[in-house]
MIMAR-246198 format. One line per field, with one value per residue (C-alpha): z, y, x; residue in one letter. Coordinates in steps of 0.5 Angstrom, whole numbers, plus 500, padded with zeros to 3 digits. Layout:
# residues N
c3: c(Z, ...)
c2: c(Y, ...)
c1: c(X, ...)
aa: c(A, ...)
This chain:
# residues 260
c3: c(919, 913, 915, 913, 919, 923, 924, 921, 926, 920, 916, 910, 907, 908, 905, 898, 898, 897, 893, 889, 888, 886, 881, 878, 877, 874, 869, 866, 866, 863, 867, 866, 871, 878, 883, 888, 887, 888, 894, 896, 895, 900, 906, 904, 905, 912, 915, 913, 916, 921, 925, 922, 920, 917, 909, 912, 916, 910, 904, 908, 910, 902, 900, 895, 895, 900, 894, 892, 897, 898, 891, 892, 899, 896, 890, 896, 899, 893, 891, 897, 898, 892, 895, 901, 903, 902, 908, 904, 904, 912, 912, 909, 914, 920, 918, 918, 925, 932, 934, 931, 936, 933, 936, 934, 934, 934, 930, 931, 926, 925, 926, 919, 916, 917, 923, 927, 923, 926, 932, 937, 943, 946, 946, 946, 939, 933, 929, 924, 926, 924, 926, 927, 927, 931, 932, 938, 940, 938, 933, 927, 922, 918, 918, 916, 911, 916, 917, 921, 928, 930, 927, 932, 932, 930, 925, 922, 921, 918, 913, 912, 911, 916, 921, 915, 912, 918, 919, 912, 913, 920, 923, 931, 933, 941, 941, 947, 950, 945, 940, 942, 937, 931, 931, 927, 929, 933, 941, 946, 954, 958, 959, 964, 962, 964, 964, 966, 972, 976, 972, 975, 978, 971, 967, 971, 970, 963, 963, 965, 961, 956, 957, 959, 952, 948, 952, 947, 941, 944, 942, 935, 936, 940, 933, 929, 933, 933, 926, 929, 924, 926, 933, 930, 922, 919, 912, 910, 912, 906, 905, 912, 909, 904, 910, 915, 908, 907, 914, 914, 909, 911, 918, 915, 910, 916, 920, 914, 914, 909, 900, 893)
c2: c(172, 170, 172, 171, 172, 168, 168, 163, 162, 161, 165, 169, 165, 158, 162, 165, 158, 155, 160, 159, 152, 153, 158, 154, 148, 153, 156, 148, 146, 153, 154, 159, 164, 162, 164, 164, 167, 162, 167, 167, 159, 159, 161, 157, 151, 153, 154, 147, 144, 150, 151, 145, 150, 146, 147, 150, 156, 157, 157, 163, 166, 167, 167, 161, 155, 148, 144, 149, 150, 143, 142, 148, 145, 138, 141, 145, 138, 134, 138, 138, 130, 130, 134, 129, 124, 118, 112, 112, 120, 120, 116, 120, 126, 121, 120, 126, 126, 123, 118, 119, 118, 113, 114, 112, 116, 115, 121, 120, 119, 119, 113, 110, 104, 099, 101, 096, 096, 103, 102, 101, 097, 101, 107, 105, 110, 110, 112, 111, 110, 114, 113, 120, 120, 126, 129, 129, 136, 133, 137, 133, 130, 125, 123, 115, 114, 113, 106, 103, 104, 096, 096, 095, 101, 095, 092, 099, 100, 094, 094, 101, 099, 103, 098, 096, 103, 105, 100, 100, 107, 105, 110, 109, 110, 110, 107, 105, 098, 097, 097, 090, 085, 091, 088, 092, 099, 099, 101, 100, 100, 093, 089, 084, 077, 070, 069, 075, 076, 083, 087, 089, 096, 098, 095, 100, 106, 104, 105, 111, 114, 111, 114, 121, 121, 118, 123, 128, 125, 127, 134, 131, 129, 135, 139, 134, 135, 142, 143, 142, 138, 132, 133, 129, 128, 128, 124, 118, 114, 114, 121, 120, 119, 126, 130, 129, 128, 135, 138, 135, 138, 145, 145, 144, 150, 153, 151, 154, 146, 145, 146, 145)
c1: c(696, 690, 683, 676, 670, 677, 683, 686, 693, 698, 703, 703, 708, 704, 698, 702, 705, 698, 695, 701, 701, 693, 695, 700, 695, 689, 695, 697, 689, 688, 681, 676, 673, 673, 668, 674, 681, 687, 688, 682, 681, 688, 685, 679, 682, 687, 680, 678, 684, 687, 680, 677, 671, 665, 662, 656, 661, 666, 661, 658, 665, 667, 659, 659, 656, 656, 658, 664, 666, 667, 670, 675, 677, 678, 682, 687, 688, 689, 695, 698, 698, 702, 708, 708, 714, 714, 717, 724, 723, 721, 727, 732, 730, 731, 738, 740, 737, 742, 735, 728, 722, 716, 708, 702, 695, 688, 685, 677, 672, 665, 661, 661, 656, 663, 664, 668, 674, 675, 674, 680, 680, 685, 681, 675, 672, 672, 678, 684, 691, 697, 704, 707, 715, 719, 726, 729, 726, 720, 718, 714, 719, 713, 706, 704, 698, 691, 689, 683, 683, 683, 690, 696, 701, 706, 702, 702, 709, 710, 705, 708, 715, 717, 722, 725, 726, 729, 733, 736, 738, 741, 736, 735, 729, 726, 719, 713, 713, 706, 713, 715, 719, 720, 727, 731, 734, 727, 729, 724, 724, 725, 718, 715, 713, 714, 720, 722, 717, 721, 726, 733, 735, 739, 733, 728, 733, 734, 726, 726, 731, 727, 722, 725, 727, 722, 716, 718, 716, 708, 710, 709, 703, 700, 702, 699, 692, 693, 689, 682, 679, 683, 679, 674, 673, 667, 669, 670, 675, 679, 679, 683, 690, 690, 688, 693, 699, 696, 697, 704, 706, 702, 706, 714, 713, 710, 716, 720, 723, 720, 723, 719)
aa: c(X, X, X, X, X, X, X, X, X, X, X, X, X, X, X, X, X, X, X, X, X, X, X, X, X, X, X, X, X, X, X, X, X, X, X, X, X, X, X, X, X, X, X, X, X, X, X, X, X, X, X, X, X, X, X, X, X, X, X, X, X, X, X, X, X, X, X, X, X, X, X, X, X, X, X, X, X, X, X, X, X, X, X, X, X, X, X, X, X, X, X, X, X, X, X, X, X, X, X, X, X, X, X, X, X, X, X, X, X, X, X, X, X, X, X, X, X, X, X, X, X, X, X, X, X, X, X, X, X, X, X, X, X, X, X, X, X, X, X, X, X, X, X, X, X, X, X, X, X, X, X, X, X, X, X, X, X, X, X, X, X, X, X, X, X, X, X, X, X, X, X, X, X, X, X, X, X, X, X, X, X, X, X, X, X, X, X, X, X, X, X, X, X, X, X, X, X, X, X, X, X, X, X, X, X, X, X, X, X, X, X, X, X, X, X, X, X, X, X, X, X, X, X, X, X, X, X, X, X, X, X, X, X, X, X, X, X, X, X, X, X, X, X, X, X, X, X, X, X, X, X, X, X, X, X, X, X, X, X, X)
C-alpha cells in the first residue's frame, strides 16, 4: 500500500498506473524539472481522492505549495477523465452482463452562490446527482457524469441517454419504483396508483424478489462512496463529473478489470 504521513488504502499496481500515465504526459510535453516526481505526484493525488485529504494537509504531507498541490492534483484527475467510458461504453460492458442494476446517488456539495439547482427535494441537501450502474454481484460496472441534485434519476438517464443506450443493446436492467415509465429494457417493481389501488399476491411477490435482486446494486454505491472525498465535495459543482470519472476509472484497475 503507497503512503505519505497516511495510508492510502490502494494497490501498488494503481499507484505505478498513475505515475505512469503522469510520466507519459511529461515526456509528450517535454516538461522541465517538477517539484514532485510522477511518483510522488501519484500518491498525491490517491490521497486526494482515497482519503479525501484536504490541499492544506497534502501540501504539508509532500511539502510544497497549496496552489501546487492543487494544480498537481487536478492534473492526475484530468488524465484520468479522458480514460473514462462513455454511456455507449458502459453499455457494451452491461451486455456482457446476464442483467445490470441502475441506482441513482446524491453526492454531497458544499452550499454554492446558485444554490438551489442543487438542492435535492428527496434528500433534503445540497448535492449532485449521479446514476451508478451495477453488475449482478453488485460490483461498479459504470458512473454517469454529475448533475444538479434538483434533477430526477429518471430524468438523468434520459438526458444521459442511458435507457435508449441500453435498449439498443438489449440490455436488461432492474431499477427502483423512482424508474417508473423508462419504457425499454428498463425493469421496474409493480406500483399503486389510482387505478390499481392494491396490488395482488404475485405482483407483491414479484416486488420482493425485485427488490432481493435489485438491493445488490447498493453495493456499487457503497464502493463509490468509498473514496472519502465524495463524503462531501468542496469544489465547484462542475468539477463534480471529472472527480467521480477519475474514481471509476481508479476502481477498475483497482479491481484489475479494467485494460489500457
Amino acid at each position: 500500500m503507497p503512503a505519505y504521513p497516511a495510508t492510502i488504502t490502494l494497490s501498488t499496481r494503481t499507484l505505478n498506473q498513475l505515475a505512469n500515465l503522469i510520466r507519459q504526459q511529461r515526456r509528450q510535453r517535454r516538461s522541465r524539472w517538477r517539484r514532485l516526481q510522477p511518483g510522488d505526484q501519484a500518491p498525491l493525488v490517491l490521497a486526494y481522492l482515497r482519503n479525501g485529504d484536504s490541499y492544506v494537509q497534502l501540501a504539508a504531507g509532500f511539502a510544497i505549495g497549496t496552489s501546487t498541490a492543487w494544480r498537481y492534483v487536478q492534473e492526475g484527475i484530468h488524465l484520468l477523465t479522458n480514460l473514462a467510458d462513455d454511456v455507449a461504453a458502459a453499455a457494451r460492458r452491461a451486455a456482457r452482463l446476464a442483467y445490470a442494476i441502475l441506482d441513482g446517488t446524491l453526492i454531497p456539495i458544499d452550499r454554492v452562490a446558485n444554490q438551489r439547482p442543487q438542492y435535492s427535494g428527496k434528500h433534503k441537501r445540497h448535492g449532485v446527482n449521479v446514476q451508478v450502474l451495477a453488475d449482478p454481484a453488485g460490483r461498479l460496472v459504470w458512473v454517469s457524469p454529475a448533475l444538479p441534485g434538483e434533477v430526477h434519476d429518471l430524468t438523468a438517464d434520459r438526458v444521459h441517454g442511458l435507457v435508449d443506450t441500453l435498449t439498443a443493446r438489449d440490455v436488461t436492467v432492474l431499477a427502483d419504483k423512482g424508474y417508473q415509465g423508462a419504457g425499454g429494457t428498463i425493469r421496474t417493481p409493480y406500483k399503486r396508483h389510482r387505478h390499481r389501488p392494491r396490488l395482488s399476491r404475485r405482483q407483491r411477490a414479484v416486488n420482493r424478489t425485485h427488490a432481493r435482486v435489485r438491493g445488490i446494486g447498493e453495493r456499487a454505491v457503497a464502493t463509490l462512496k468509498s473514496w472519502k472525498t465524495l463524503t462531501k465535495l468542496r469544489c465547484c459543482p462542475r468539477h463534480a463529473t471529472a472527480i467521480v470519472q477519475a474514481i471509476n476509472v481508479l476502481h477498475h484497475i483497482e479491481a484489475n478489470r479494467y485494460r489500457r
